[in-house]
C-alpha positions in Angstrom: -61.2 -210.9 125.3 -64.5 -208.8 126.4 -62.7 -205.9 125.2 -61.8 -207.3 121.8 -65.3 -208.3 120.9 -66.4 -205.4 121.8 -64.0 -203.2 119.5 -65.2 -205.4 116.7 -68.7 -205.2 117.0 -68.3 -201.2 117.6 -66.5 -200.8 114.0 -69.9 -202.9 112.3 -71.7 -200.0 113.9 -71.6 -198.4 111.5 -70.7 -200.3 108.0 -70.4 -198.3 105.2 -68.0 -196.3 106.8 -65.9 -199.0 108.2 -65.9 -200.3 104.3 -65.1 -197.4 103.1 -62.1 -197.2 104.9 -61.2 -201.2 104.6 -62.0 -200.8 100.7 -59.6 -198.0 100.9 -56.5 -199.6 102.6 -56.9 -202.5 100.4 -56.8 -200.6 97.2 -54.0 -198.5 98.8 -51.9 -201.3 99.4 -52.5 -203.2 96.2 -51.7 -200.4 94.0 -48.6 -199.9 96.1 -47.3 -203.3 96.0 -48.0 -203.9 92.6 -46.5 -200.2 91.1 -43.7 -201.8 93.3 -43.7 -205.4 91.5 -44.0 -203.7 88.1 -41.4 -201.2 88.5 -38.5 -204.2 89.8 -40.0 -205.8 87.1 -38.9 -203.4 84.5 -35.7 -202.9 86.5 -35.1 -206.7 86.8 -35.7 -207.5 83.1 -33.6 -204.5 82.1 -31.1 -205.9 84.2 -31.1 -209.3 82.8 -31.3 -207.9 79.3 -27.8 -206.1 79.8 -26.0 -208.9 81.2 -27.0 -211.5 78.8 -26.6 -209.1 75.8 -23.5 -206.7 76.7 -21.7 -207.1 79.8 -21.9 -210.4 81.1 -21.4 -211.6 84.6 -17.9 -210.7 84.5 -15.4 -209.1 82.3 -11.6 -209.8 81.9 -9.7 -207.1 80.5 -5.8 -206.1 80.5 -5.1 -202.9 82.6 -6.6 -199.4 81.9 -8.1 -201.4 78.4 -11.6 -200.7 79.8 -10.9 -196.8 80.6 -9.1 -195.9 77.7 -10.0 -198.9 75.0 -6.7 -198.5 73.1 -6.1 -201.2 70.9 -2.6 -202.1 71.9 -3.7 -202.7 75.6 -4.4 -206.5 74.9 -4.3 -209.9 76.4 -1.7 -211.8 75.3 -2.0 -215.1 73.5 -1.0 -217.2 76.2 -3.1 -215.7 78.9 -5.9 -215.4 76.5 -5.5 -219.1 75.8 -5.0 -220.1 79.7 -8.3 -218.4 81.2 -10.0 -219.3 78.1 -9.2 -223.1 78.8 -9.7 -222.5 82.8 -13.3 -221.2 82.5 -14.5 -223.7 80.0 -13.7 -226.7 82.2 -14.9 -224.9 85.4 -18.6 -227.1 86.1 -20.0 -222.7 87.3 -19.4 -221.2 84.4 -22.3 -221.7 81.6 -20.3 -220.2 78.4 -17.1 -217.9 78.0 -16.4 -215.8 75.0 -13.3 -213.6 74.0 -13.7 -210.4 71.9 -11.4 -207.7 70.1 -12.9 -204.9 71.3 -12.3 -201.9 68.9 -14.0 -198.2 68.8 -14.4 -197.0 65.3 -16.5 -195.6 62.8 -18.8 -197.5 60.5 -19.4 -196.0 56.9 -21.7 -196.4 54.3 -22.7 -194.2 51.0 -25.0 -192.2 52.8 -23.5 -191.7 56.3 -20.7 -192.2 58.8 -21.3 -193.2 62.8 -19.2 -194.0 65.5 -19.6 -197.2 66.6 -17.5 -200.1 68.8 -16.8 -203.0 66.5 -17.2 -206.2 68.4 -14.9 -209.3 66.8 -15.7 -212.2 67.8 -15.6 -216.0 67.2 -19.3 -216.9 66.8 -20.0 -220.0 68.0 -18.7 -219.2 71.5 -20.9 -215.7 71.2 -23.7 -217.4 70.2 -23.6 -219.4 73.4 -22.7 -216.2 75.7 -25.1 -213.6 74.1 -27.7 -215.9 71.9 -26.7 -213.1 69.7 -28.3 -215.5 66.1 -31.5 -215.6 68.2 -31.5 -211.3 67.8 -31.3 -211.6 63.9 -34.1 -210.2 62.3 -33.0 -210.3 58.7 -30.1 -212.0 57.1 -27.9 -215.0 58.8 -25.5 -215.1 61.3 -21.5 -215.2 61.2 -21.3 -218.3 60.6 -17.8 -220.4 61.4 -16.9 -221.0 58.0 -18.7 -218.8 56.6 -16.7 -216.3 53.6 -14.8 -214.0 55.7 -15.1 -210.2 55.7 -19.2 -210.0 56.6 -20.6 -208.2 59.1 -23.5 -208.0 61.3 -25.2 -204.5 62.5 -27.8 -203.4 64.5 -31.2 -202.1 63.1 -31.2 -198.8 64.1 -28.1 -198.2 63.0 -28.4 -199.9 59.2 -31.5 -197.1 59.5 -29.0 -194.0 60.3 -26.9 -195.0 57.5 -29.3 -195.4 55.3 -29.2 -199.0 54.6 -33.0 -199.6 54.7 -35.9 -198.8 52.7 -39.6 -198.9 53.5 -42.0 -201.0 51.4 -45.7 -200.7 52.9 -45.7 -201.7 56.6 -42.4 -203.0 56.1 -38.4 -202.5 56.1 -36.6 -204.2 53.9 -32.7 -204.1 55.0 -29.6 -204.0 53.0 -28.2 -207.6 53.1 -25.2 -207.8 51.4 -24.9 -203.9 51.2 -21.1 -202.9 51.4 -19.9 -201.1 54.6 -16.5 -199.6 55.7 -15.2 -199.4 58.9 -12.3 -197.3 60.1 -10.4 -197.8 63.2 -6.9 -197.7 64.8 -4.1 -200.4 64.4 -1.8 -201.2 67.4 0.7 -198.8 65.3 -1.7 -195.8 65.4 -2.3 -196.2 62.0 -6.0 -196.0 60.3 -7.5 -199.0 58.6 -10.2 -199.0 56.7 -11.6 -202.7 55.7 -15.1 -203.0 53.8 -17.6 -205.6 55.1 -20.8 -207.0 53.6 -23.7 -207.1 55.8 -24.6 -210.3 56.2 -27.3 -209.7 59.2 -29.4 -207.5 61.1 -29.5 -207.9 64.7 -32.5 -205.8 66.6 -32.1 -206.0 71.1 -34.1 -204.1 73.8 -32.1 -201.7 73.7 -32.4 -199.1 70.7 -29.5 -197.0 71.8 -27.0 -200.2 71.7 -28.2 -201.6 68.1 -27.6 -197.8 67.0 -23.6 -198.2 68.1 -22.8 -202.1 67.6 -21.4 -204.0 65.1 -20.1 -207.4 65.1 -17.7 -208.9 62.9 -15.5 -212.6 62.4 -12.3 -212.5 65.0 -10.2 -213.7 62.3 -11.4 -211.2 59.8 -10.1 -207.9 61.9 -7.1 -209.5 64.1 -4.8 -209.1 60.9 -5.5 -205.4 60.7 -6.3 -204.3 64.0 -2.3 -205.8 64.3 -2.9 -208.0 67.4 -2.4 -211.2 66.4 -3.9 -213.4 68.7 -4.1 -211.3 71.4 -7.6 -210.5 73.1 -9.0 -207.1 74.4 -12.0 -208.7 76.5 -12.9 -212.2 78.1 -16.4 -212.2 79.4 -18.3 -215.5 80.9 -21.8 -216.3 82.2 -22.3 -218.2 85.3 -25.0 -221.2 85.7 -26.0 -219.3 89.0 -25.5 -215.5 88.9 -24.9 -215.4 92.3 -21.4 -216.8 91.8 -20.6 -213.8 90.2 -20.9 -211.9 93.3 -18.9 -214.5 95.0 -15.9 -212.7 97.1 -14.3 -216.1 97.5 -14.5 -216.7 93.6 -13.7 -213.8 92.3 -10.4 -213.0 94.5 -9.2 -216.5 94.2 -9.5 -215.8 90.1 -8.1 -212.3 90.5 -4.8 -214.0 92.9 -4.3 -216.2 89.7 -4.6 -213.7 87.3 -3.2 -210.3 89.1 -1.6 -209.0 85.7 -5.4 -208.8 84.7 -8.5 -206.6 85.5 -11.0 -209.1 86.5 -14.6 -207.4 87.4 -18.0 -208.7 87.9 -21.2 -206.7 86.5 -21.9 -204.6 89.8 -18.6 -203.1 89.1 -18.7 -202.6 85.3 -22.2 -201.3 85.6 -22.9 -199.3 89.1 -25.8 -197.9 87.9 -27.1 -201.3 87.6 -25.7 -202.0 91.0 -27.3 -199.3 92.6 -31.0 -200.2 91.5 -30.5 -203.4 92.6 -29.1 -202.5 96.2 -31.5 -199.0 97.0 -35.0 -201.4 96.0 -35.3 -202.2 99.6 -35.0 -198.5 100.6 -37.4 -197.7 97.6 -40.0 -199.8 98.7 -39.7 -198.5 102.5 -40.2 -194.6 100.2 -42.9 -195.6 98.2 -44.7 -197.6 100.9 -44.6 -194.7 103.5 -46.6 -192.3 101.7 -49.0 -194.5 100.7 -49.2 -195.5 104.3 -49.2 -191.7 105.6 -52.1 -191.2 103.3 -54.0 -193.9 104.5 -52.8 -193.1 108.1 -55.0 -189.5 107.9 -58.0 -191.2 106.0 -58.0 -193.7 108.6 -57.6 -191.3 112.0 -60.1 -188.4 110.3 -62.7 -191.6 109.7 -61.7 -192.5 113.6 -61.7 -189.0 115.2 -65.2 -188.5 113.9 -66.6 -191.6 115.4 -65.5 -190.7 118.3 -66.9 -187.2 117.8 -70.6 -188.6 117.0 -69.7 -191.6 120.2 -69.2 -188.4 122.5 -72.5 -189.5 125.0 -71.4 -193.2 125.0 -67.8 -192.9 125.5 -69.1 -190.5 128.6 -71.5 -192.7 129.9 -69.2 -195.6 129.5 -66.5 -193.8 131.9 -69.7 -192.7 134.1 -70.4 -196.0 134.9 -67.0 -197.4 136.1 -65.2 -198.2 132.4 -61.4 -196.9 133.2 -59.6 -194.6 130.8 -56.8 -197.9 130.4 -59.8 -200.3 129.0 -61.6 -196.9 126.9 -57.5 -196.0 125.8 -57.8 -199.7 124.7 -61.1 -200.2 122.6 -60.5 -197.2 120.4 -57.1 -198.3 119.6 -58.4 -201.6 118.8 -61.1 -200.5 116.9 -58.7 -198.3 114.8 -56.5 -201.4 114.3 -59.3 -203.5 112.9 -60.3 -201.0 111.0 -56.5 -201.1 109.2 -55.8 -204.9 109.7 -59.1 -205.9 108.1 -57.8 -204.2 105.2 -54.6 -205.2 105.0 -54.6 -208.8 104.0 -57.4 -208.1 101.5 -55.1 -206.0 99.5 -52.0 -207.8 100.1 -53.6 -211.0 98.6 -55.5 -209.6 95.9 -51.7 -207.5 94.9 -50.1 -211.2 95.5 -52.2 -212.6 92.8 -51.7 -209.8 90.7 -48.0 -209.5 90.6 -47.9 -213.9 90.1 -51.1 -213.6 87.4 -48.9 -210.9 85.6 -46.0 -212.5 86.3 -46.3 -215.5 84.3 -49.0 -213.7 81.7 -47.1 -209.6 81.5 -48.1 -207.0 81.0 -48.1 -205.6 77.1 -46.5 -202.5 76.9 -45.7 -202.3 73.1 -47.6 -199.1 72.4 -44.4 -197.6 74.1 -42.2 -199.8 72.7 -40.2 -196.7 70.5 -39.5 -194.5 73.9 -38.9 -197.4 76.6 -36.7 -199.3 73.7 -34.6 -196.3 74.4 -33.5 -197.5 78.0 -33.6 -200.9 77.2 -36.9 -202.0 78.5 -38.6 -205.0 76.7 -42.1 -204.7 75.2 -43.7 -207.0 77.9 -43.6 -206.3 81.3 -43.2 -209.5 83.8 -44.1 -208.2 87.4 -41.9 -209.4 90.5 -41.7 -209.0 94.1 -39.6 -211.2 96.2 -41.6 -212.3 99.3 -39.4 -210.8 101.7 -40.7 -207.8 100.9 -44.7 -208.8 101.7 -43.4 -209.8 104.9 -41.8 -205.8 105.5 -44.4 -204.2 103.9 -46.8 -206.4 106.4 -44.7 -205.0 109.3 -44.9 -201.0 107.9 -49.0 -201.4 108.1 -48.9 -202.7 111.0 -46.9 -199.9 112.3 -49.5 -197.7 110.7 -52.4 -199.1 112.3 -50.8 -198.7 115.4 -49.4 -194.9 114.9 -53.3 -194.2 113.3 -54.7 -195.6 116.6 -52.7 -193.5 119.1 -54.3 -190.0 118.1 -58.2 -191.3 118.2 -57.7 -193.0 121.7 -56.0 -189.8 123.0 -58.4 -187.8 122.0 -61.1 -189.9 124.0 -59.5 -190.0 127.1 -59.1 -185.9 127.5 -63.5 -186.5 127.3 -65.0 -185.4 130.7 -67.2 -188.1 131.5 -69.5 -185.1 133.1 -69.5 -182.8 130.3 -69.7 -186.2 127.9 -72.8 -187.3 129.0 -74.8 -183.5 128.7 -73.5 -183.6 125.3 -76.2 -184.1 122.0 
């Protein structure tokens, strides 16, 4: 305990240095953690963003449908009609949709674009993807609403040409006439004209540029599938269910004739952020650590320098190179573990103030739209990480101490004490 309190009153010796360094492993850390909290942030809300709006928490296709996306590669009507009944009286699942699925090209007078045509029957989209709740101009496709309308994505009623700008403002083409051209099951091409009935704008530029949606019962009669379906997809109430190995092997054992996978596998790039975070924080953390770690032994090595006499006197007078060894790495560990919580806290009540507040990020809203990032930030950190990142400075502290203290003991208590 003597040796304790005398390591902490020996780094008061000399304040403004000891504050300096404090103040900078608390800034260190805080901008580490929350860099850290906004980036999964970004990653977490992209995530979420492409689940809800595209993919799903799992996807039920027929063989090979999903590499090749032929038309004729189907669910059939009673299968459709089975899981369809299955997964709407299972208590897990929070809404389940079927699509035709159909890749195509969209034309209008002033352009042609590829795009995927998604048919669907609204009201059951409307609960999967809150697809009317994306509608920034016209209405949705309503149940029994006149057939052959269509809804498109703003981007791309812009690349063909659909929109005009009045001011500060676009005005889209509702009602404007578009064709789209696609495949039958008999290889043969169809071409059916649509009215947009509504404009639909996501995070994600790049998929309103290449999405369309139309009425099931509008394209089933030409895409010659009757009541077939290319693509089942469902939500779960909790998402980890979707990761379930019991759930999903017990669904794919009932369903073997199908391809049943959950978003991880439709999306591994998705997967992958989520799974390499952990190792991305250990990254990022160590070099801001490894910094901090030469700031914090330079600071150390030259008090030790200017403590030459003392440390020589102390080992003059009976003080053991064990209990010396032990001060300076003490002293050193204050020096990092005063810091620590400071900037730990004050990043803790950034990330939670930000978290329910965000961070505005619209003035970037045209390049991060492009990769599906929304135009406020929420920051996030799951608290098992404070508790690593707690355990990687402490590491520090300890590695920063090692070198100081070394350096003390090769002092010659002789020459110590002769020196100015």
């Amino acid at each position: 305990m003597q040796l304790i309190r005398i390591a902490w009153r020996n780094i008061w010796r000399s304040r403004v240095r000891s504050l300096v360094v404090i103040l900078a492993v608390a800034l260190g850390l805080w901008a580490g953690v929350f860099m850290l909290a906004f980036s999964w942030g970004i990653n977490s809300q992209r995530m979420q963003n492409i689940i809800e709006t595209k993919i799903s928490h799992v996807q039920v296709h027929a063989p090979e449908f999903r590499d090749e996306k032929e038309v004729g590669k189907f669910i059939s009507e009673t299968q459709s009609q089975q899981l369809l009944g299955d997964l709407s009286a299972d208590e897990r699942v929070k809404a389940v949709a079927s699509r035709l699925v159909l890749t195509g090209m969209a034309q209008s007078p002033r352009a042609g674009l590829g795009v995927q045509i998604n048919a669907i029957a609204p009201e059951a989209e409307a609960a999967l993807t809150q697809l009317p709740e994306r509608l920034i101009a016209g209405k949705y496709l309503e149940k029994d609403g006149r057939a052959m309308r269509i809804l498109i994505g703003a981007k791309l009623m812009e690349k063909l040409g659909l929109t005009k700008e009045e001011g500060d403002s676009t005005i889209y083409g509702i009602r404007k006439s578009v064709v789209l051209k696609f495949q039958d099951t008999q290889g043969q091409t169809q071409g059916v004209k649509f009215k947009v009935q509504g404009v639909f704008k996501s995070q994600d530029s790049r998929f309103d540029a290449s999405n369309v949606y139309v009425r099931m019962d509008d394209l089933a009669q030409y895409a010659g599938v009757g009541e077939g379906r290319h693509q089942i997809a469902l939500l779960f109430n909790d998402p980890q269910t979707a990761e379930d190995s019991t759930y999903l092997q017990a669904l794919r054992a009932e369903h073997a004739d199908l391809e049943i996978e959950n978003w991880k596998e439709i999306a591994p790039d998705l997967k992958l952020v989520d799974e390499s975070f952990s190792v991305t924080v250990t990254i990022f953390m160590s070099v801001i650590l490894l910094a901090l770690l030469f700031g914090i032994v330079n600071t150390m090595m030259m008090a030790i320098l200017e403590r030459t006499r003392e440390l020589g006197m102390l080992m003059a007078v009976g003080m053991n190179r064990a209990r010396v060894f032990g001060m300076i790495m003490l002293e050193t560990f204050f020096l990092t573990m005063v810091g620590a919580p400071i900037g730990l806290l004050a990043a803790y009540g950034s990330v939670s103030y930000f978290g329910n507040v965000g961070i505005d990020i619209s003035a970037f809203a045209e390049g991060t739209a492009q990769f599906g990032v929304s135009s406020v930030v929420y920051t996030s950190l799951e608290s098992g990480y404070y508790l690593q990142i707690t355990l990687m400075v402490a590491v520090t502290a300890l590695i920063a101490a090692i070198f100081p203290a070394r350096r003390a003991l090769r002092l010659n208590p002789a020459e110590a004490v002769r020196a100015i």
